[in-house]
C-alpha positions as CSV (number, residue, x, y, z in Angstrom):
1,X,-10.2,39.5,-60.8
2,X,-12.8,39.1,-62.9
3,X,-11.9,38.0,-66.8
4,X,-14.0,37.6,-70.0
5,X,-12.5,35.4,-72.9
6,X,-12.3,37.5,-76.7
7,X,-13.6,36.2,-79.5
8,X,-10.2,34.4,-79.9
9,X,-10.0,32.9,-76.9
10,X,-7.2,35.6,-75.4
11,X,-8.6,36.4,-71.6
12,X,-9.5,40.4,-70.8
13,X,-9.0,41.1,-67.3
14,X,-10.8,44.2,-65.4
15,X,-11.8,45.2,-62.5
16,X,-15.6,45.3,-61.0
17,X,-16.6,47.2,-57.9
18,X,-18.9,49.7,-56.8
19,X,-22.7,49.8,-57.6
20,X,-25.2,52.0,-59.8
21,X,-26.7,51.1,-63.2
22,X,-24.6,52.6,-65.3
23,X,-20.8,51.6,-65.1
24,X,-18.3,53.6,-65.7
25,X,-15.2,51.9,-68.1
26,X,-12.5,53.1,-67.6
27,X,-9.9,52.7,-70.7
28,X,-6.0,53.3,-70.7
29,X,-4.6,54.3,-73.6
30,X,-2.1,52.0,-75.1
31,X,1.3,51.4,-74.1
32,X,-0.3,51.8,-70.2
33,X,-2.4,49.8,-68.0
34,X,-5.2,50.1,-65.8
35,X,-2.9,51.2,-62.8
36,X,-2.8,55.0,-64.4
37,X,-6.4,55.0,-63.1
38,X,-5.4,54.0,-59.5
39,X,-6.1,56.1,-57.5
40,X,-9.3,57.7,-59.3
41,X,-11.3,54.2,-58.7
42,X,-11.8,54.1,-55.2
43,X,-12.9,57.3,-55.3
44,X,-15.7,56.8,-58.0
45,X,-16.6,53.4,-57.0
46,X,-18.1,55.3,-54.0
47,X,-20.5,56.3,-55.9
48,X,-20.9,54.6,-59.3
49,X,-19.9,51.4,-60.9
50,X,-16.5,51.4,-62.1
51,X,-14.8,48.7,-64.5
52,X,-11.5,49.5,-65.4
53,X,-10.2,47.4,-68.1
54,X,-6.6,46.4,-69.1
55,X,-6.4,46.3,-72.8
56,X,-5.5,43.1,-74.5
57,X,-1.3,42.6,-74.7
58,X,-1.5,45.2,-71.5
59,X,-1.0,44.7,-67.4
60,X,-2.8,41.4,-66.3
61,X,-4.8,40.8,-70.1
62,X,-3.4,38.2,-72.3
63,X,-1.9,39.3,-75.8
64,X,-3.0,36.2,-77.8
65,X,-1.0,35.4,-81.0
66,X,-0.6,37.5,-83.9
67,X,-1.0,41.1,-84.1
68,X,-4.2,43.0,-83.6
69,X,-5.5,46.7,-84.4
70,X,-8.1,49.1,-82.4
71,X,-10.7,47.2,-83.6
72,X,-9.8,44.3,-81.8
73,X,-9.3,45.9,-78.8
74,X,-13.2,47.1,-79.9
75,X,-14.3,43.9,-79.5
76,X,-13.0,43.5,-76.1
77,X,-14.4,46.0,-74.3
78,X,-17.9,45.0,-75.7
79,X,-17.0,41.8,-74.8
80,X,-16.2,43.1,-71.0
81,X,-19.7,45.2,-71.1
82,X,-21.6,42.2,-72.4
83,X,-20.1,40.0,-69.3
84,X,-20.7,42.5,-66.8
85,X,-24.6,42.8,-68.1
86,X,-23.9,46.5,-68.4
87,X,-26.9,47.7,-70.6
88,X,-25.5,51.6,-70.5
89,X,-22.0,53.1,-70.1
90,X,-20.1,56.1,-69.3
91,X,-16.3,55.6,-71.0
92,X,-13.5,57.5,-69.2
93,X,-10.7,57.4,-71.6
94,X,-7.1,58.8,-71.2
95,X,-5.7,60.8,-74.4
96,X,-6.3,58.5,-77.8
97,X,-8.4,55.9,-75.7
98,X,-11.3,58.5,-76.4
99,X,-10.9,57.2,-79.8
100,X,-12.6,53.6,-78.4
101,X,-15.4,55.8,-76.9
102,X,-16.3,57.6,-79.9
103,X,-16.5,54.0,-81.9
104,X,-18.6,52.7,-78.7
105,X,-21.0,56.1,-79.2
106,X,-21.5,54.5,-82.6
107,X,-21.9,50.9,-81.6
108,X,-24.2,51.3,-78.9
109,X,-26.1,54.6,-79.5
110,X,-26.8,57.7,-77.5
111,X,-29.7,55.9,-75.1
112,X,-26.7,53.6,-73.9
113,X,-23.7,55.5,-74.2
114,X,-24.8,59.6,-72.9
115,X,-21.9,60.7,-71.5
116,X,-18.0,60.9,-72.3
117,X,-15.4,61.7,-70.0
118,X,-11.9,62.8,-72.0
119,X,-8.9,63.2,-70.0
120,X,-5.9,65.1,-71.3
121,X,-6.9,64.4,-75.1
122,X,-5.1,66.3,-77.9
123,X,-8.6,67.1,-79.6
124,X,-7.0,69.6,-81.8
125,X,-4.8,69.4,-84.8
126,X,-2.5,67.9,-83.7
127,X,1.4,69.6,-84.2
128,X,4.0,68.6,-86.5
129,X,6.2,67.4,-83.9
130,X,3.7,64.7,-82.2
131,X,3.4,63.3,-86.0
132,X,6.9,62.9,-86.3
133,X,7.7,61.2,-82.9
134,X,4.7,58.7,-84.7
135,X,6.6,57.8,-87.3
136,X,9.9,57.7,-85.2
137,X,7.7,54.7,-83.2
138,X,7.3,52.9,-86.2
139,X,11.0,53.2,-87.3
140,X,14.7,52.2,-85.9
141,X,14.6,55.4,-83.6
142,X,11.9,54.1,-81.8
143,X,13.4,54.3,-78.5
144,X,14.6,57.8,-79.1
145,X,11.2,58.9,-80.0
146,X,9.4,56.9,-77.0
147,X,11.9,58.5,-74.5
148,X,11.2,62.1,-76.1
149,X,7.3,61.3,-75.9
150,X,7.4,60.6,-72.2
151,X,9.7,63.2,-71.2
152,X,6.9,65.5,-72.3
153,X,4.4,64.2,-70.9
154,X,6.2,64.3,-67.9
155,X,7.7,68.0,-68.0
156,X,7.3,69.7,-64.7
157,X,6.1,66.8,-63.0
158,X,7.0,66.1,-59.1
159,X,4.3,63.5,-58.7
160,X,6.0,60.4,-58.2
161,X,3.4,57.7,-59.0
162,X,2.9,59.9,-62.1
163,X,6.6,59.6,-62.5
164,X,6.7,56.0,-62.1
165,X,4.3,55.4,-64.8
166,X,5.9,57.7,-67.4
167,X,9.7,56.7,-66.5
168,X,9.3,53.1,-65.7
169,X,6.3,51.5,-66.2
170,X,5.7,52.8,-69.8
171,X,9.2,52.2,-70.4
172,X,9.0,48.5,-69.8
173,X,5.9,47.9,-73.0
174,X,8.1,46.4,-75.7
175,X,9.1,47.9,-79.1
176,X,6.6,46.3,-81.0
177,X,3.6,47.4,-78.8
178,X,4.5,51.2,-79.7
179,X,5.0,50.5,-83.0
180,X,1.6,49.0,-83.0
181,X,0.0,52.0,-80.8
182,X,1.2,54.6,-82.9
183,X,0.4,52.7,-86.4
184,X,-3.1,52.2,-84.7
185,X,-3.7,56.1,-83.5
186,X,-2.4,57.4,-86.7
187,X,-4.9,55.6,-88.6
188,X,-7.5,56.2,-85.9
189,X,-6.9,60.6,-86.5
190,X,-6.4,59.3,-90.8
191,X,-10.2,57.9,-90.0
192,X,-11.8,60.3,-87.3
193,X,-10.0,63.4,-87.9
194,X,-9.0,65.4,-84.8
195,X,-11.3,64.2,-81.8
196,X,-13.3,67.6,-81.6
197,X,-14.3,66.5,-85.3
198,X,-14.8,63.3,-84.5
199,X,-16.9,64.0,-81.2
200,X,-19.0,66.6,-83.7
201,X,-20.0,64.0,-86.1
202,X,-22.2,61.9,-83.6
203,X,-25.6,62.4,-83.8
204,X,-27.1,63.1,-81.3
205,X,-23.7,63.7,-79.6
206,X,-23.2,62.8,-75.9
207,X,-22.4,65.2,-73.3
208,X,-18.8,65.2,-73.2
209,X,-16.1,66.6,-70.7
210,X,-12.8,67.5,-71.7
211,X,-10.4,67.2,-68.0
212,X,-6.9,68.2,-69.3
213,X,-3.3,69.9,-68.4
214,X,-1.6,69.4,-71.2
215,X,-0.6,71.7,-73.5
216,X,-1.2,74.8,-71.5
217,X,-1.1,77.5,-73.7
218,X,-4.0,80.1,-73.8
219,X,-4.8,79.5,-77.8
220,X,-5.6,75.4,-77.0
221,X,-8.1,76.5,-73.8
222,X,-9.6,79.0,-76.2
223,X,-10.3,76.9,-79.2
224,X,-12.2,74.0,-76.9
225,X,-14.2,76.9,-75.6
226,X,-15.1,78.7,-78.9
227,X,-16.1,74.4,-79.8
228,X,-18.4,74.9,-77.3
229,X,-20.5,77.6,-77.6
230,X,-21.5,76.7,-80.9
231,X,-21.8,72.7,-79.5
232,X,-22.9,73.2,-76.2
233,X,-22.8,69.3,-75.0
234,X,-19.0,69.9,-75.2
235,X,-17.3,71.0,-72.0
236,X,-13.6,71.6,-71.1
237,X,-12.0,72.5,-67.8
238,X,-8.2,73.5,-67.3
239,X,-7.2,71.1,-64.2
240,X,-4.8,72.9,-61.7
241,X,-1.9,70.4,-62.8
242,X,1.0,69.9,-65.1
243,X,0.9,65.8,-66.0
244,X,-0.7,64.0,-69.1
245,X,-1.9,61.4,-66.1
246,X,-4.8,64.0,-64.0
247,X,-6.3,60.6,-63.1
248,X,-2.7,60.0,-60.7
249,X,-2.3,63.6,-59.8
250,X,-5.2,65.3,-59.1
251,X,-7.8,62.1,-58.8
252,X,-10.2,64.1,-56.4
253,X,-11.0,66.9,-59.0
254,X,-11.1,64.2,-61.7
255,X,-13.7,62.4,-59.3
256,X,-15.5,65.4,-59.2
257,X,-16.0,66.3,-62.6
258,X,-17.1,63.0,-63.7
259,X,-19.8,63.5,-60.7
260,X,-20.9,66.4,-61.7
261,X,-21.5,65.3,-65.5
262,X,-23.1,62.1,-64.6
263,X,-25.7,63.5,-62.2
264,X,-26.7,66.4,-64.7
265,X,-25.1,69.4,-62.4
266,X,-24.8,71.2,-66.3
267,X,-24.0,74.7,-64.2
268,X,-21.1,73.1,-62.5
269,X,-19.6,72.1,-66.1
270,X,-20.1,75.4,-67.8
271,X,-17.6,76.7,-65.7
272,X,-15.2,74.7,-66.5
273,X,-13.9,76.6,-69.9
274,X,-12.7,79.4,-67.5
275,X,-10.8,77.1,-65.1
276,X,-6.9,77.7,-66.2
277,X,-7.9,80.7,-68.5
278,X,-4.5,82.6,-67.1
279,X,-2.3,79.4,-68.7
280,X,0.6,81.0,-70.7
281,X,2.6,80.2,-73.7
């Protein structure tokens, strides 16, 4: 496995396979490591580069001493691109990973970074409740609010690798790595705003693709679509599935969107906004 050493010595690992000149980096949000994106690899490194990172304290990467903050894990992934020779990138970020993508936009520019691929992101405001279970990570009911977090994220679901990850594997990442994750993503929406905000203020912004399931309610589908008529590099598609993990549940139709962004198919996207426009309350 190939491993590239942070600017404080701790070791990022990631994987490296498939061709084509611009990679696609796959990110896992925190609290999970590169195994949600499993299945989806194979299936892209057909066709494109793919290096899926773990994130630093996560799966095989080292944690190093101290604490660290999203900037930190920042530095790692440009550390990654730098070592792989990467000179342009396509991130592929689940939920609050997009966060990382939207700081790489900035770092690297639009020439090197044209494309975004969001999966399952809460880019609206988000509710009252998902602030609360934040600060219930931070506090003595941690556990509570952890357990309450996965179970809806997993609400519905039959999948069982999607199962696995929500009910065992994310179980497993210690207390003080989802204290840290939601200190780190509440200062991330205190900096950016809501994603859709965030995604608004790059100039000139990359063609983005929203792939989602959760929440499906009619009123979340139509505010990404009224986003994107008047920003028409934004595009959103309601997957045909119920999990907060598409990359382990529908990987195929994941594969394919990403496809069809990368290679400029721009009719393909634009219909996307009316896939799942039946969801109910």
């Amino acid at each position: 496995m190939p491993e590239v050493r942070a600017s404080d010595g701790v070791r990022i690992r990631y994987d490296d396979v498939g061709q084509g000149d611009t990679p696609l980096l796959f990110i896992p949000a925190w609290c999970s490591g590169r195994d949600v994106f499993r299945t989806l690899v194979p299936r892209c490194a057909e066709r494109h580069r793919v290096l899926c990172v773990d994130l630093r304290g996560h799966g095989d990467s080292e944690r190093g001493t101290g604490d660290f903050d999203s900037g930190t894990v920042l530095d790692d992934l440009l550390a990654v691109l730098k070592a792989s020779g990467a000179r342009r990138v396509v991130p592929v970020c689940i939920a609050t990973a997009g966060y990382w993508a939207v700081d790489l936009h900035r770092e690297w520019g639009p020439r090197r970074v044209p494309h975004l691929v969001l999966l399952d992101w809460l880019v609206t405001e988000p509710p009252a409740a998902f602030a609360s279970l934040l600060r219930g990570l931070m506090s003595e009911r941690w556990g509570r609010a952890r357990d309450e977090l996965l179970e809806t994220w997993a609400h519905g679901v039959e999948h069982p690798d999607v199962l696995r990850t929500l009910r065992v594997d994310m179980r497993e990442v210690p207390e003080e790595m989802w204290a840290r994750a939601a200190r780190e993503i509440t200062a991330s929406q205190a900096r950016h705003g809501t994603p859709l905000r965030a995604l608004a203020g790059l100039s000139p912004a990359p063609t983005t693709l929203h792939l989602y399931a959760q929440p499906d309610t009619r009123e979340y589908l139509e505010e990404q679509v009224a986003f994107s008529a008047t920003h028409p590099w934004f595009h959103v598609m309601k997957l045909p599935s119920v999990s907060h993990l598409p990359s382990l549940e529908v990987p195929d139709l994941v594969a394919a969107g990403i496809d069809a962004l990368v290679s400029g198919q721009r009719t393909t996207l634009r219909t996307g906004p009316h896939v799942g426009s039946d969801s109910q309350d």
